[in-house]
Structure formats: C-alpha cells, structure tokens
C-alpha positions in Angstrom: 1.8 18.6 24.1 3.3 15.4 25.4 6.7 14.5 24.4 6.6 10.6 22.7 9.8 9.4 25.3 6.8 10.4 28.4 3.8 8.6 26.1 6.2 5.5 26.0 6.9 5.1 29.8 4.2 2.1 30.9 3.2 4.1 33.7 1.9 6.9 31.8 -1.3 4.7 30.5 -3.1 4.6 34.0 -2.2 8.4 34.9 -5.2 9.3 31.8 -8.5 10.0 33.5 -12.1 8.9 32.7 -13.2 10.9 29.7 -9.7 12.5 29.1 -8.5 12.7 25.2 -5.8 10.3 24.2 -2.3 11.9 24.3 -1.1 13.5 21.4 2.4 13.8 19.4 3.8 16.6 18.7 5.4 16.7 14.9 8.2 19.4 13.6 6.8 21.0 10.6 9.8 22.8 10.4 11.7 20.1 8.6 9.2 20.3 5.8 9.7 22.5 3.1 7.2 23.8 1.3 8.4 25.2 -2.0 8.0 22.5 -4.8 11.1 21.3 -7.1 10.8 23.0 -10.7 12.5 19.7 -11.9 10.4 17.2 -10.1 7.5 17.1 -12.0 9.0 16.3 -15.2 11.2 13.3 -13.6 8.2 12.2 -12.0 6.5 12.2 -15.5 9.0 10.3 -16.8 9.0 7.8 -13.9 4.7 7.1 -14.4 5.4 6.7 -18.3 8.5 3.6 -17.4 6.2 2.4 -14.9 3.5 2.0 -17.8 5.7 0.3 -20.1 6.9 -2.4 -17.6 3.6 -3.2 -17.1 2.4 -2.9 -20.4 5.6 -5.2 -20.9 4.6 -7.4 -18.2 0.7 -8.0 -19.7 2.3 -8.7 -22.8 4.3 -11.6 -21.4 1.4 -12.5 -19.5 -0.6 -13.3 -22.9 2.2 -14.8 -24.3 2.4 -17.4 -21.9 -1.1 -17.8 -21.6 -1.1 -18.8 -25.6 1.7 -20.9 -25.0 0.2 -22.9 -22.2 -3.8 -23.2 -23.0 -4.0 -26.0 -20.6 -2.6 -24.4 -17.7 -4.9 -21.5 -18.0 -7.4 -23.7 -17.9 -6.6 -25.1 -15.1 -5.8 -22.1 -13.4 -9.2 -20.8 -14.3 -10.8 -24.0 -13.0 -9.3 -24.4 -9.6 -10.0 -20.2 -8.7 -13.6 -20.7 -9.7 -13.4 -23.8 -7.1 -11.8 -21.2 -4.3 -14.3 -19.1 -5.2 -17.1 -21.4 -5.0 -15.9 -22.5 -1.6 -15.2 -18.9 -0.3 -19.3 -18.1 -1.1 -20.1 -21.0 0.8 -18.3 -19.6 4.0 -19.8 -16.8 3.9 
C-alpha cells in the first residue's frame, strides 16, 4: 500500500506507468468497532418517529397556507408549469 502523504506529493502522478492500477489508500479498520449498541436501536427509533412528526407537522402547515393563499398557489402552479414547458423545449 501507498501511504496518502506519498499519493499527495505532485511528482508521484508521472512515476505511474502505462497500464498500472491507480494507487490505493490504505484505511485502519481497527478504529471500527464492530459490536452494535443494545441502546441504539431504540433511540434511533425514537429519532425516525420525531422526524415523521416534523414533517407530518410541516405538510400540515404546508396545506394551511395553501388554503389561506388560493391565489398564490395558483400562481406558483402556473409559473412551474411555464419552467417546465421551457425545460422540455431545451431538451
């Protein structure tokens, strides 16, 4: 293996030979450990259910002010299908 302060140098890009693989990194493993937190799962359950309601919370408002401001979605509406239009004729 390389060592990444050698791959960095600017003169180590036109020692590689024709046909020769690109240099690779070498990464500890040994910082990883590989047993998994009993008490992980459940905080991490509790974290996707809050994430849910914010969004759930943030829809909501989302309808709200659309029923508020009928003209403004309108508009909104209008003016993407106009990008849109545009955007197919690029293409």
């Amino acid at each position: 293996m390389i060592k990444l302060k050698n791959v960095l140098k600017e003169g180590y890009v036109w020692d590689r030979k024709f046909g020769e693989s690109l240099p690779k990194i070498q990464i500890p493993t040994e910082s990883v450990n590989e047993e998994v937190d009993e008490t992980a799962l459940p905080m991490v359950q509790a974290l996707n259910v809050l994430d849910a309601d914010i969004r759930r919370a943030d829809y909501n408002k989302q309808l709200e002010w659309g029923a508020k401001n009928p003209m403004k979605v309108k508009a909104i509406i209008k003016a993407s299908q106009m990008i849109t239009s545009i955007m197919r004729k690029l293409k």
